[in-house]
N, C-alpha and C positions, 0 to 999 in steps of 0.2 A: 503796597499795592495788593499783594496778597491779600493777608487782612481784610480789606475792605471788597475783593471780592468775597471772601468767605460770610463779611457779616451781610451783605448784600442778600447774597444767598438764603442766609439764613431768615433775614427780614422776611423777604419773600416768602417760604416756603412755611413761616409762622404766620403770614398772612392768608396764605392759602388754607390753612389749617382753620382759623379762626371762622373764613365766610364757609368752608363747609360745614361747622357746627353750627352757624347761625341759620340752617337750612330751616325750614316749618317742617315739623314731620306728618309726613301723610299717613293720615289714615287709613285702617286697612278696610278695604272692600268689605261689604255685608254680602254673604253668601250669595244672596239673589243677582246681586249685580254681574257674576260671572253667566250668572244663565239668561240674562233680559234680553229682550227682543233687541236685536240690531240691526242696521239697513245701513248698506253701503253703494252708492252708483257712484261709477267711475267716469262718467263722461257731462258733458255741460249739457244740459238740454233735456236731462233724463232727469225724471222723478218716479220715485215709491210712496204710496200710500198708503199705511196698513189700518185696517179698521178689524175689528172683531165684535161680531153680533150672534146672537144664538147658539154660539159657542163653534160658528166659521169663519176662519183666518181668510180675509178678503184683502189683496194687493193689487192695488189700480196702480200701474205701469202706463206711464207716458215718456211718448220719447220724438223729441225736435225733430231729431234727421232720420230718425225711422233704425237706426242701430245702435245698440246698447249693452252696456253688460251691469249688473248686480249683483248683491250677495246679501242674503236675509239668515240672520242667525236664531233661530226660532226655539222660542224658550221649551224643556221636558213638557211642561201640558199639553202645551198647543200642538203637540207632534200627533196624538190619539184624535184631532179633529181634522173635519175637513180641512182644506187649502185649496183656496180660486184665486188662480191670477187670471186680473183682467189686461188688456195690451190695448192699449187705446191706440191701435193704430191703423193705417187703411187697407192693410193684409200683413200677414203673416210668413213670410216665404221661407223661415227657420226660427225656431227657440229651440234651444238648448237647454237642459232642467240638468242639472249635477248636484250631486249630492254627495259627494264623494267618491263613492262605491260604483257608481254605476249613472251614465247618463240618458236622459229619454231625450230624441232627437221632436220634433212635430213638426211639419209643415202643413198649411192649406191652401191647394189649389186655386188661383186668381180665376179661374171659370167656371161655369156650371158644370156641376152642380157642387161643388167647392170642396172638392173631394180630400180626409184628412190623413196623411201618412205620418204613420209614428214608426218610432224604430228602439230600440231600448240598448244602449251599446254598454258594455263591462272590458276588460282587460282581456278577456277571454275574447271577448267575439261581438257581434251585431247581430238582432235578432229582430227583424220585421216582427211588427203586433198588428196582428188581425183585430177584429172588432169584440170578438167575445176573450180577448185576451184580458182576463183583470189588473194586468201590469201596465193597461193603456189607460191615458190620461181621458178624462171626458171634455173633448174642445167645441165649444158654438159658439156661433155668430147670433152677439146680440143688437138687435134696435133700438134706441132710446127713445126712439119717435115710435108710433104706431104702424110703420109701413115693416115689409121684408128686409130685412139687411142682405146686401148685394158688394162683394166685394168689388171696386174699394170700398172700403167705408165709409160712411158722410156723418152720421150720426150715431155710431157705437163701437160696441168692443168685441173681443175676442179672449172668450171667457175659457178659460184653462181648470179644471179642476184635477190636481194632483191625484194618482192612485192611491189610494189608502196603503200604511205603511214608505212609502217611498221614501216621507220625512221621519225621522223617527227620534228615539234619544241617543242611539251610534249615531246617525248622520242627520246632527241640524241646521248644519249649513246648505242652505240651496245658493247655488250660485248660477244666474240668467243670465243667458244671451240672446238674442235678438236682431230679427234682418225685417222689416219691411220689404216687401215688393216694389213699393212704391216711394222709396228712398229720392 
């Protein structure tokens, strides 16, 4: 009885040996593949869209229930260019911009005159950005129709353009969050 557990044993654990050598060896990554753009949304409803034209990193953000969260891993070049995210949503009432190091809060006000508060938080502290702050993001309300865009939205977006440096090659992870008003 022994015996035949022992070769039991050993069957098996020659079998085990045999399928992990007959594994396919994988290939090692081509340098570039660790730096590619990446996009990750963690919720059903949300989408990223990233285009790049003139040499500005443009992400169209849509989101079902109006809250979301992201992560775009943004290759060494694209960090020296602009970055606009647009939020195709009917207001804004929080995004969140992390980058590791340091995150930019924004909200815009649901009334006239749709007034935009940023705030730039680090480990250290929170520091309200005034308007000639250059660490503050440049956010508008865009029309896709010819009329005023009037929050909520009906026909456009809420176009976000990161502060130059924010993205960089220390910190290419941005990772979004996002609140609709009108969730």
């Amino acid at each position: 009885m022994r015996q035949y557990f022992f070769h039991t044993v050993a069957l098996t654990a020659g079998a085990l040996l045999l399928l992990a050598a007959c594994r396919p060896i994988q290939p090692t990554p081509p340098a570039s593949a660790s730096t590619a753009l990446a996009v990750a949304s963690t919720d059903d409803g949300d989408a990223l869209t990233i285009s790049i034209e003139d040499g500005v990193t443009t992400i169209e953000i849509t989101s079902e229930r109006g809250i979301g969260t992201a992560q775009v891993r943004f290759r060494s070049e694209m960090t020296t260019k602009p970055i606009v995210l647009r939020f195709h949503l009917r207001g804004l009432e929080q995004a969140i911009l992390d980058n590791g190091a340091q995150q930019l809060e924004i909200s815009v006000s649901s009334n006239e005159p749709y007034v935009v508060s940023q705030s730039l938080l680090t480990d250290a502290d929170a520091q309200p950005l005034d308007e000639a702050d250059e660490r503050r993001a440049n956010v508008e309300l865009v029309s896709v129709a010819d009329s005023e865009p009037t929050i909520p939205l009906q026909d456009g977006y809420i176009a976000v353009t990161l502060p130059p440096g924010f993205i960089d090659s220390a910190h290419p992870l941005l990772t979004l969050r996002w609140i609709d008003f009108y969730r």
